[in-house]
BAPA-510161 format. One line per field, with one value per residue (C-alpha): residue number from 1; chain; z, x, y. Coordinates in nm, 2 decimals. Layout:
residues N
resi	[NUM|...]
chain	[A|...]
c3	[Z|...]
c1	[X|...]
c2	[Y|...]
***
This chain:
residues 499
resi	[1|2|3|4|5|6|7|8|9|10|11|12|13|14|15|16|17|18|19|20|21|22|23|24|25|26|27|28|29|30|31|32|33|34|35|36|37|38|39|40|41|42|43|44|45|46|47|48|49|50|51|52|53|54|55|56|57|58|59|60|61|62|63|64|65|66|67|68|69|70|71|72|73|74|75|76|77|78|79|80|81|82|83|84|85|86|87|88|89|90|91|92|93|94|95|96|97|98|99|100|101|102|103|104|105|106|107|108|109|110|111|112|113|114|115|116|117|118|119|120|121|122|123|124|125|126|127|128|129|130|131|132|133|134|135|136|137|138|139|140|141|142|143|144|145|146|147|148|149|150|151|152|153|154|155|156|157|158|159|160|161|162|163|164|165|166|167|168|169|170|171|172|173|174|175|176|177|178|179|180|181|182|183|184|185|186|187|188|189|190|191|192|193|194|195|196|197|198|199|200|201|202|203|204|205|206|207|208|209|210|211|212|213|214|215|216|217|218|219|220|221|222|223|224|225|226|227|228|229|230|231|232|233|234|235|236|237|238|239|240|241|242|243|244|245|246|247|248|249|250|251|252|253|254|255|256|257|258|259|260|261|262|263|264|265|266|267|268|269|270|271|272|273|274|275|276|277|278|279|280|281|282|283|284|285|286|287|288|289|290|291|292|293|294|295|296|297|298|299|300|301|302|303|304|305|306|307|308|309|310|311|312|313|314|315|316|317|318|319|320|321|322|323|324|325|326|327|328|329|330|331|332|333|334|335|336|337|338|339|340|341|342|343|344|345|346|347|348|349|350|351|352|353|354|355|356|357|358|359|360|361|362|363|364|365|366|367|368|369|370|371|372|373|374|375|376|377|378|379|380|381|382|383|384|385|386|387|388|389|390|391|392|393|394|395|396|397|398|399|400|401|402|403|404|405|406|407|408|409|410|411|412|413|414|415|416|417|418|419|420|421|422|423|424|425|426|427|428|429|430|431|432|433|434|435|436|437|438|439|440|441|442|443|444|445|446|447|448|449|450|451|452|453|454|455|456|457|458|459|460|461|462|463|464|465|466|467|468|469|470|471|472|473|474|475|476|477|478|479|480|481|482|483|484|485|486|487|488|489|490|491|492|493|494|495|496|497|498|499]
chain	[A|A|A|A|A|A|A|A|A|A|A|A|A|A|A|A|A|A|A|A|A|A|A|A|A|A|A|A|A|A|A|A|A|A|A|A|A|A|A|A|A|A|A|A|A|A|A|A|A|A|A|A|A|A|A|A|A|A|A|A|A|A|A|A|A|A|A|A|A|A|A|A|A|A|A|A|A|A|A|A|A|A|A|A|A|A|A|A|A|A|A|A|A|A|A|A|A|A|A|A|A|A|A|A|A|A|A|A|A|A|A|A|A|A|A|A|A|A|A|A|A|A|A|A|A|A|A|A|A|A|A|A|A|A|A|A|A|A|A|A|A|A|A|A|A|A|A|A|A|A|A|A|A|A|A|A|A|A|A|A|A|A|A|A|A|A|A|A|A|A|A|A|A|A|A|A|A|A|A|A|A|A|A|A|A|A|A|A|A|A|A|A|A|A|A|A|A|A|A|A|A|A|A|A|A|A|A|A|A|A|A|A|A|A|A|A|A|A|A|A|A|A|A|A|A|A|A|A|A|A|A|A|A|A|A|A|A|A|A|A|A|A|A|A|A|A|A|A|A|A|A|A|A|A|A|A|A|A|A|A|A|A|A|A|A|A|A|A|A|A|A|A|A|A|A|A|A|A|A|A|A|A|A|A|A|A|A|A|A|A|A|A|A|A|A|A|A|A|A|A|A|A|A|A|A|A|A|A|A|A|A|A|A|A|A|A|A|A|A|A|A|A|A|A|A|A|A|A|A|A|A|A|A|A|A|A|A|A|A|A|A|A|A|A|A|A|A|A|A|A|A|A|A|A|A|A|A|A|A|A|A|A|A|A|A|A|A|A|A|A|A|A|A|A|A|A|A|A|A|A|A|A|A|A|A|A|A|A|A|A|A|A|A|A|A|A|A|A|A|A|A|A|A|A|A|A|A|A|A|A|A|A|A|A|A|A|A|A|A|A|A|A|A|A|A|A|A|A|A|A|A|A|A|A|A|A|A|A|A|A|A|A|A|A|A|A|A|A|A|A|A|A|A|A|A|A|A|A|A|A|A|A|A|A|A|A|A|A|A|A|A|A|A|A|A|A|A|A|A|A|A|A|A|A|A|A|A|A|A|A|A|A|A|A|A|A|A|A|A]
c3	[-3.72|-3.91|-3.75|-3.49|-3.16|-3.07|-3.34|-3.25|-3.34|-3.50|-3.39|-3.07|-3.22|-2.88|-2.70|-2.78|-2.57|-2.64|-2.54|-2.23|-2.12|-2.23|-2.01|-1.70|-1.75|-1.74|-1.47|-1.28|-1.35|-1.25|-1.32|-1.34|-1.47|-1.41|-1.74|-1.88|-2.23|-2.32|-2.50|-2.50|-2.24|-1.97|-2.08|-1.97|-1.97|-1.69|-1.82|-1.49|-1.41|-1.71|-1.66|-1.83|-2.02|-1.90|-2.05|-1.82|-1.58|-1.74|-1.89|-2.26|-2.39|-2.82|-3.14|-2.95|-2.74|-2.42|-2.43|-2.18|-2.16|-2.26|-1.95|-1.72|-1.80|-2.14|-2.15|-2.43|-2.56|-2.63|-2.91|-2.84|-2.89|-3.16|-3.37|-3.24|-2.94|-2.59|-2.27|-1.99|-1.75|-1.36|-1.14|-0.83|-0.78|-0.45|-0.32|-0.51|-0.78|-1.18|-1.47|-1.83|-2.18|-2.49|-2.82|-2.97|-3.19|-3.27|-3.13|-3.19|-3.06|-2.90|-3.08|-2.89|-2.86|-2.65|-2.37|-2.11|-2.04|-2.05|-1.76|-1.76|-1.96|-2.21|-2.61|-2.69|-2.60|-2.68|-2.82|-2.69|-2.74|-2.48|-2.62|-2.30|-2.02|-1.70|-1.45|-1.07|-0.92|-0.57|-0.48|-0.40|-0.68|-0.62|-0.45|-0.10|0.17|0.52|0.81|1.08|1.08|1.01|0.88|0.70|0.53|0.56|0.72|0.63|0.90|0.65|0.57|0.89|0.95|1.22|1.10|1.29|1.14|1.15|1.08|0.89|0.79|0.48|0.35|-0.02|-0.22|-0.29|-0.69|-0.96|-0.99|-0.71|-0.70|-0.89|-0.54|-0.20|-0.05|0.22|0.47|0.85|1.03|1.40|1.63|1.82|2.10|2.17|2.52|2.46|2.76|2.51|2.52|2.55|2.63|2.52|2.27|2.53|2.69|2.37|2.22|2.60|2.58|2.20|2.28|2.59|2.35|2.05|2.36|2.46|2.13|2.03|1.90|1.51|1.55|1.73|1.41|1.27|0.92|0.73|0.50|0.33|0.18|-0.15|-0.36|-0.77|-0.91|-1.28|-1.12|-0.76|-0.55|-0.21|-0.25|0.08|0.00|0.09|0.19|0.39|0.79|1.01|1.30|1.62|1.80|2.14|2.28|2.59|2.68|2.92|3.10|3.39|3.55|3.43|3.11|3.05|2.74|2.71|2.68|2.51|2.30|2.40|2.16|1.90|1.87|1.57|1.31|1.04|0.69|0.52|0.26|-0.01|0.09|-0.21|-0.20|-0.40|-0.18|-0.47|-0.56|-0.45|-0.22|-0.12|0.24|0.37|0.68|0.78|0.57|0.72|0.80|0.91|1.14|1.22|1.53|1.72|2.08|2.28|2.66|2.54|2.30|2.46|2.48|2.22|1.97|1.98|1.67|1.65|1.37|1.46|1.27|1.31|1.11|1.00|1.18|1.04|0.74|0.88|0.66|0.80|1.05|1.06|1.36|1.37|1.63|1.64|1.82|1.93|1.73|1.78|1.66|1.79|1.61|1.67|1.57|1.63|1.63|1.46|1.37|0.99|0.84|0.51|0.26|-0.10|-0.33|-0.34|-0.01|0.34|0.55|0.92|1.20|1.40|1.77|2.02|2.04|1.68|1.62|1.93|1.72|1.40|1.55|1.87|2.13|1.97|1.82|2.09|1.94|1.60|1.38|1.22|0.88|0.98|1.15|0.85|0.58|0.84|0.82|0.44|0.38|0.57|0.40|0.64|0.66|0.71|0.88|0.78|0.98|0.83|1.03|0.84|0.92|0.65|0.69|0.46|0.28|0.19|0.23|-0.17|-0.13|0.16|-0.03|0.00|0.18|0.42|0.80|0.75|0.47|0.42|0.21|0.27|0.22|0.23|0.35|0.10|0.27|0.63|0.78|1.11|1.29|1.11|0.76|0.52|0.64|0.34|0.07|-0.33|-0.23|-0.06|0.30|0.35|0.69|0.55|0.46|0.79|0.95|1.32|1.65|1.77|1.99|1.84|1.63|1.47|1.58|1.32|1.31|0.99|0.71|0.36|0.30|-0.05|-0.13|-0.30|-0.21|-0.27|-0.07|-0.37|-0.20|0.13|0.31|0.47|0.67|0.84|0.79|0.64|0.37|0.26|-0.11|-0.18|-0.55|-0.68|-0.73|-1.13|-1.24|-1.34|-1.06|-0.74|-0.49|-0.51|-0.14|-0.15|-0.56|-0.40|-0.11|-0.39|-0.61|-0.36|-0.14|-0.49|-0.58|-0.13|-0.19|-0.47|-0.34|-0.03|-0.24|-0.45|-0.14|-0.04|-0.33]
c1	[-1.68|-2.03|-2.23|-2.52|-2.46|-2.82|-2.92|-3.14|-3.01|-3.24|-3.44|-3.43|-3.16|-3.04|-2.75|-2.42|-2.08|-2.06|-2.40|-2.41|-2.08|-2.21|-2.50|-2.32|-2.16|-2.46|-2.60|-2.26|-2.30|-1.99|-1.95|-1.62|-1.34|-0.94|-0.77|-0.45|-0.32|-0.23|0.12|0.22|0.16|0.44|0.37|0.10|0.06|-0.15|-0.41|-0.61|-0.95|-1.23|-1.63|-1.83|-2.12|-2.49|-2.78|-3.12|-2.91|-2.83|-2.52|-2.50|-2.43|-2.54|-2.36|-2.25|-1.98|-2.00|-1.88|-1.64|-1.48|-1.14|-0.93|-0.77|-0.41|-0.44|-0.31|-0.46|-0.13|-0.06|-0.22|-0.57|-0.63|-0.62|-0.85|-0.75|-0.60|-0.67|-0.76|-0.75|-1.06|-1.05|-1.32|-1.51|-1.82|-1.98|-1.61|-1.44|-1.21|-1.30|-1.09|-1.23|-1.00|-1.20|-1.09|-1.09|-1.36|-1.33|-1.41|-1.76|-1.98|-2.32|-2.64|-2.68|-3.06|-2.96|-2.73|-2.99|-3.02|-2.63|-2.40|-2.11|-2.27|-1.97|-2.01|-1.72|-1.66|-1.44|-1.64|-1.50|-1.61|-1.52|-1.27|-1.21|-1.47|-1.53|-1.29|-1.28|-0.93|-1.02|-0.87|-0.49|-0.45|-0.02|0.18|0.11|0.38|0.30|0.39|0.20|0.19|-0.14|-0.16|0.07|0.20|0.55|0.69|0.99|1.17|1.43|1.17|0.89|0.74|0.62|0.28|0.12|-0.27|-0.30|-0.71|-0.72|-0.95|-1.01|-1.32|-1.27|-1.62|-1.82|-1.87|-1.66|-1.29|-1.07|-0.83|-0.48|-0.32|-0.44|-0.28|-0.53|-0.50|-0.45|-0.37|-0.53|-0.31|-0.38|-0.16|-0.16|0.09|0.46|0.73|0.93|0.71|0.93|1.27|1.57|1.79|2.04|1.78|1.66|2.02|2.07|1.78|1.85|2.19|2.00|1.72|1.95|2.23|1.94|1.96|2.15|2.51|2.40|2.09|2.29|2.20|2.00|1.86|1.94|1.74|1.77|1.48|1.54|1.44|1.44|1.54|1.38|1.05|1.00|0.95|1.10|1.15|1.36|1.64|1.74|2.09|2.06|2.18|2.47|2.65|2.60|2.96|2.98|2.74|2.99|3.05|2.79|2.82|2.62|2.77|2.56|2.73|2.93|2.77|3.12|3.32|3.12|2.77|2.54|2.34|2.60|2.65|2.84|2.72|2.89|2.92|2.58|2.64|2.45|2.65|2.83|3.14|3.00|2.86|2.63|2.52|2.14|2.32|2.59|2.57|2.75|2.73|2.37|2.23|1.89|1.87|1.58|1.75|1.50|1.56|1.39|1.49|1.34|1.38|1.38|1.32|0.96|0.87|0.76|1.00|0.90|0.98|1.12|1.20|1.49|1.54|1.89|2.11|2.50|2.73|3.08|3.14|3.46|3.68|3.49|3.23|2.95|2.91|2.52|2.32|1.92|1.75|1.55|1.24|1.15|0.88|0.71|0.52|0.19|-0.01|-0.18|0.03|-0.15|-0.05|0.00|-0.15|0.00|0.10|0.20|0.31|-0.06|-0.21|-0.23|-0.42|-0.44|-0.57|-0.86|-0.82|-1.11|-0.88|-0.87|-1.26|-1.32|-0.97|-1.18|-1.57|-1.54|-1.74|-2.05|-1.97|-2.20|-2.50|-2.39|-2.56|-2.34|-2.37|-2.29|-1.97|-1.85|-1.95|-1.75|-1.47|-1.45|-1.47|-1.18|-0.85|-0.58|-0.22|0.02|0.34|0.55|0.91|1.10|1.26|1.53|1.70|1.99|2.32|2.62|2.46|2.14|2.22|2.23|1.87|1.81|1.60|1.73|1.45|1.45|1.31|0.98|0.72|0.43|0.17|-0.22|-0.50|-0.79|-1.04|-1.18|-1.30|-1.39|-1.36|-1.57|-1.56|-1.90|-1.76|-1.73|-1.88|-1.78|-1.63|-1.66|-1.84|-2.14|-2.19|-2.31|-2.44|-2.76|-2.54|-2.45|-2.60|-2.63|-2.82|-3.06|-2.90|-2.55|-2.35|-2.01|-1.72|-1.51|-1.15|-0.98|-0.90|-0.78|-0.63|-0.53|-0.25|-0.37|-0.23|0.22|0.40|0.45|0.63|0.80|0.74|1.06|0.83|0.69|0.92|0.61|0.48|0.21|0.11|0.03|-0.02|-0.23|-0.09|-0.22|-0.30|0.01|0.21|0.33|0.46|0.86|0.93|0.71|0.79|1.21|1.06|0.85|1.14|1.42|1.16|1.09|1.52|1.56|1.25|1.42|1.76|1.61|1.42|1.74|1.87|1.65|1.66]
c2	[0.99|1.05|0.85|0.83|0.69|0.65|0.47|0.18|-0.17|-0.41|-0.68|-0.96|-1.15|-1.38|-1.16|-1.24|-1.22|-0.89|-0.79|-0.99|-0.82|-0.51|-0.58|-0.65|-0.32|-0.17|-0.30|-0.22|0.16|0.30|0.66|0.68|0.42|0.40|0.40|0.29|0.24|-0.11|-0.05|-0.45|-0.70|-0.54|-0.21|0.01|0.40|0.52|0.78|0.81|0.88|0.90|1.00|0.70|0.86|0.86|0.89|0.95|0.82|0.46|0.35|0.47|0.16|0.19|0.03|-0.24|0.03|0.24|0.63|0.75|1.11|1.21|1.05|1.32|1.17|1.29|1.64|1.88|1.94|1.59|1.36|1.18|0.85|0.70|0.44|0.06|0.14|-0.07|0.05|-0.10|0.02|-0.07|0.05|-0.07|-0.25|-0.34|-0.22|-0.50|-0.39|-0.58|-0.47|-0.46|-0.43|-0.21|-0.13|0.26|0.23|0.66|0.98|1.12|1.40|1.40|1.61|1.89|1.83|1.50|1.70|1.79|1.40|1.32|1.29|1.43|1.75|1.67|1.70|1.48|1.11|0.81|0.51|0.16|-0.14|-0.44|-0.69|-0.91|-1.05|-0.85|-0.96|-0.93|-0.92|-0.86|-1.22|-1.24|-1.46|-1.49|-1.76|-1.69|-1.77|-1.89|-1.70|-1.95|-2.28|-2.41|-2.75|-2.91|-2.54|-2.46|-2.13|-2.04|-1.82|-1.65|-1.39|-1.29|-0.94|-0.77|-0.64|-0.28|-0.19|0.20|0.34|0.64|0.86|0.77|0.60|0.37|0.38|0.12|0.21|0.39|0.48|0.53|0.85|0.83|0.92|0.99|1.30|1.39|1.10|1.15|0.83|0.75|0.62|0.37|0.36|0.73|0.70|0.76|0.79|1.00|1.33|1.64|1.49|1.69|1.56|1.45|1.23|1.12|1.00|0.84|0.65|0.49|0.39|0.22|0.07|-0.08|-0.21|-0.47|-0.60|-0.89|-0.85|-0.85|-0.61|-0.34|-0.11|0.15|0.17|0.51|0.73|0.99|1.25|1.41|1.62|1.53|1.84|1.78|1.66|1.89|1.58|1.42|1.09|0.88|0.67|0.42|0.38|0.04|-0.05|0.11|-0.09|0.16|0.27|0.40|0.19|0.07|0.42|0.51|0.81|0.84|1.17|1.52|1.63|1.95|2.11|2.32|1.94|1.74|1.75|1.46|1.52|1.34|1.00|0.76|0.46|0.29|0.45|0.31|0.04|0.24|0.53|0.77|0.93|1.21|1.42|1.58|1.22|1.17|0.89|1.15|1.32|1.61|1.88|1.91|1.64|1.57|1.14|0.92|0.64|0.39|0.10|-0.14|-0.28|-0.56|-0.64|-1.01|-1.28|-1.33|-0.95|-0.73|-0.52|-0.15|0.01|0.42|0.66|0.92|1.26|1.31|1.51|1.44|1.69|1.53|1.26|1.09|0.79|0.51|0.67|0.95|1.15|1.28|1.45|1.52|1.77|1.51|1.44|1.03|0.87|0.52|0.27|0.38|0.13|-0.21|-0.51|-0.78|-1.19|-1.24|-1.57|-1.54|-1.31|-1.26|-1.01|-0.84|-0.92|-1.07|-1.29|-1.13|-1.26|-1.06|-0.95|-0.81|-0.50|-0.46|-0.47|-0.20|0.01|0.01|-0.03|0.22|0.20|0.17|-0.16|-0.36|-0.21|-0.28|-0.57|-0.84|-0.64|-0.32|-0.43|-0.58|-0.28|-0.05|-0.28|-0.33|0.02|0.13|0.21|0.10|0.16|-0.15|-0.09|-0.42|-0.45|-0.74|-1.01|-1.16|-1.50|-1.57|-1.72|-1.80|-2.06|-1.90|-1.48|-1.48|-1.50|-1.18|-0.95|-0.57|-0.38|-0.15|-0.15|-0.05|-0.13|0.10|-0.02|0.17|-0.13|-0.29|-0.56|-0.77|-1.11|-1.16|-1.47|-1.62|-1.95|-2.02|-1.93|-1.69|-1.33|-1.06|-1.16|-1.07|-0.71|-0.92|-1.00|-1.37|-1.37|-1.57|-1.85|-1.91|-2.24|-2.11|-2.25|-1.96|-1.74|-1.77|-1.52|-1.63|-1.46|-1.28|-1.46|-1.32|-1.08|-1.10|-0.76|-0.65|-0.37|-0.09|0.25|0.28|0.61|0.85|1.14|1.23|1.57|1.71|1.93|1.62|1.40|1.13|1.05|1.26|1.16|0.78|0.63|0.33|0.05|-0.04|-0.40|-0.50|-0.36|-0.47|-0.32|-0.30|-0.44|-0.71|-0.78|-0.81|-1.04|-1.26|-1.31|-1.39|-1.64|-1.83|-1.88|-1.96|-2.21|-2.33|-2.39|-2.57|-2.82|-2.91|-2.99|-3.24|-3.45]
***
């Protein structure tokens, strides 16, 4: 396009929409912006991260149209974009996410006289100019579904979870795009004592056949998964294959095994629902097939459920059973069980604890002022471990959504709530607001939590997830999308029942 993009526009005509949103942008400054190309209204290609152009370190903004660089998504083998396309921009501000749709306008280049001032150093931007209002969409703006009674809000037991909040050592920034996926991420434990440390396999299989026997009839069972790898694009997924009765659990042997009779390190489930008869199918399993089993067990209805993962492998594929054996490798939930408010296909409302603020805080939180406890807080990415309690009988298991045992979902605070109000919410602490007594601090009660991070891809080395993906506007995440739809035809059913 022949035309100059610093060109001055004329006179102090009043601002328009445009300008005004143009403005905010502006004032916003993010350097970077998440991109995807608006196809229709359900489709969207994601395109990634782009650099937004600065000049003397302010947003370019001229002829009405900011500059960005060419997104990262767009390979250089591929065709640019073209004249009249949308994008969709998301980035951060003051750690709350806002979303912005601009129009194409062309592709131009910048005078080379005029490159010492810009940021990125590039010679070749997209113009686009807005075509929709700067949006924030940090609030969990679905139906939300109660999981505590409070007030006159009803819970309905078909669908609970058991919620456990694991720190990690990542940090989300306050301005700019976040990364297309998160691959780096360590989680910190925060129940670090197991009574499972170095136990043979014998002892390890001894002691789950004790765990899922305390169960209840219908929850002797384990949940099987699979990890594999897609061929075409080189990545471990885990699937699914859905829950397994466990056999054998009356034989109890309490005499010292003979290694030469029998192998104590097998034991026997149920075929999986899910499961193929191929054994080439992705759903297939054969001799030495690698399986994730996970379980829970609970002394009693009042205790708490501890939660396990089991690497096991499948040493025989019988008519109607498997026989598998592990070398024992067990994992336990190893992270903070929390009370859920309410939650929705986006989000959740959690309630706060004293042992979750000295988790996050550390020791140090005593010295800490109101403010600093709650930028720490916000600006933590956290992963959420959700174990599904489900509650259906014959009338109403049309409705049970198919998910598996365990829900990971990595997130993060966006409103803080106190007994004196609203603390963080919208990117902006409002401890001033506060009507307090001198002498008296409000006690932080509460979270609203927004999904942001999916798992991506599975590492057979760890037996983890090790690569996480953002979820886009637009997207959901697939568990809690299942959950969403089935509560909504359950809820329905209900109310025609009432009438």
């Amino acid at each position: 396009m022949n035309f100059n993009p610093f060109k001055k526009g004329g006179g102090n005509r009043k601002a328009n929409t445009l300008e005004k949103i143009l403005q905010r942008f502006a004032e916003m400054s993010p350097n970077s912006v998440n991109c995807s190309l608006v196809k229709s209204e359900d489709n969207q290609e994601d395109l990634e991260r782009a650099f937004v152009f600065k000049h003397e370190n302010n947003v370019l903004v001229q002829n009405k149209a900011i500059y960005v660089s060419t997104p990262d998504g767009v390979r250089a083998d591929e065709n640019h974009l073209g004249k009249g396309d949308i994008l969709h921009l998301w980035f951060l501000f003051r750690s709350v996410p806002h979303s912005l749709d601009c129009r194409v306008m062309g592709r131009i280049r910048f005078p080379d006289s005029l490159m010492d001032d810009m940021a990125p150093r590039i010679p070749v931007a997209y113009m686009l100019r807005p075509v929709s209002n700067i949006r924030k969409i940090e609030k969990r703006q679905y139906l939300r579904y109660a999981h505590k009674v409070t007030g006159d809000r009803r819970v309905y037991t078909q669908v609970l979870f058991d919620l456990f909040v694991t720190k990690t050592d990542v940090v989300f920034p306050e301005t700019g795009s976040l990364p297309p996926y998160i691959t780096d991420i360590h989680p910190i434990p925060h129940d670090h004592k197991s009574d499972l440390a170095n136990q043979s396999p014998e002892e390890i299989v001894k002691f789950m056949k004790n765990a899922i026997r305390l169960n209840s009839r219908e929850s002797r069972v384990v949940y099987v998964s699979k990890p594999h790898m897609d061929e075409r694009s080189n990545k471990v997924s885990l699937l699914e294959m859905g829950k397994s009765d466990m056999l054998g659990l009356e034989l109890v042997n309490n005499r010292r095994p003979n290694p030469r009779a029998v192998d104590t390190r097998n034991f026997y489930i149920r075929k999986p629902p899910k499961l193929s008869g191929d054994p080439k199918s992705p759903l297939g399993l054969k001799e030495s097939d690698i399986m994730v089993l996970n379980f829970h067990t609970s002394i009693s209805n009042d205790a708490d459920i501890e939660y396990y993962d089991l690497i096991a492998q499948v040493s025989r594929v019988g008519t109607e059973n498997l026989t598998v054996r592990t070398n024992g490798d067990i994992r336990k939930e190893t992270g903070l069980a929390l009370d859920m408010v309410d939650f929705s296909i986006g989000g959740i409302k959690m309630e706060c604890s004293d042992a979750f603020l000295a988790y996050i805080l550390g020791e140090n939180q005593a010295s800490m002022s109101l403010e600093e406890k709650v930028k720490v807080l916000e600006s933590v990415c956290y992963l959420l471990n959700f174990y599904p309690k489900l509650r259906f009988n014959r009338e109403t298991e049309v409705y049970e959504p198919e998910i598996p045992m365990k829900i990971q979902i990595l997130s993060k605070i966006v409103r803080v709530d106190s007994t004196r109000g609203v603390l963080f919410e919208n990117g902006e602490v409002k401890t001033e607001n506060l009507q307090m007594h001198e002498g008296e601090f409000p006690k932080i009660t509460g979270f609203g939590i927004k999904f942001y991070y999916d798992p991506a891809e599975y590492s057979r080395d760890t037996y983890s997830y090790d690569r996480f993906e953002l979820i886009r506007d637009f997207k959901e995440n697939k568990h809690f999308q299942e959950i969403h739809k089935q509560l909504n035809g359950l809820i329905a059913h209900l109310e025609s029942q009432n009438r």
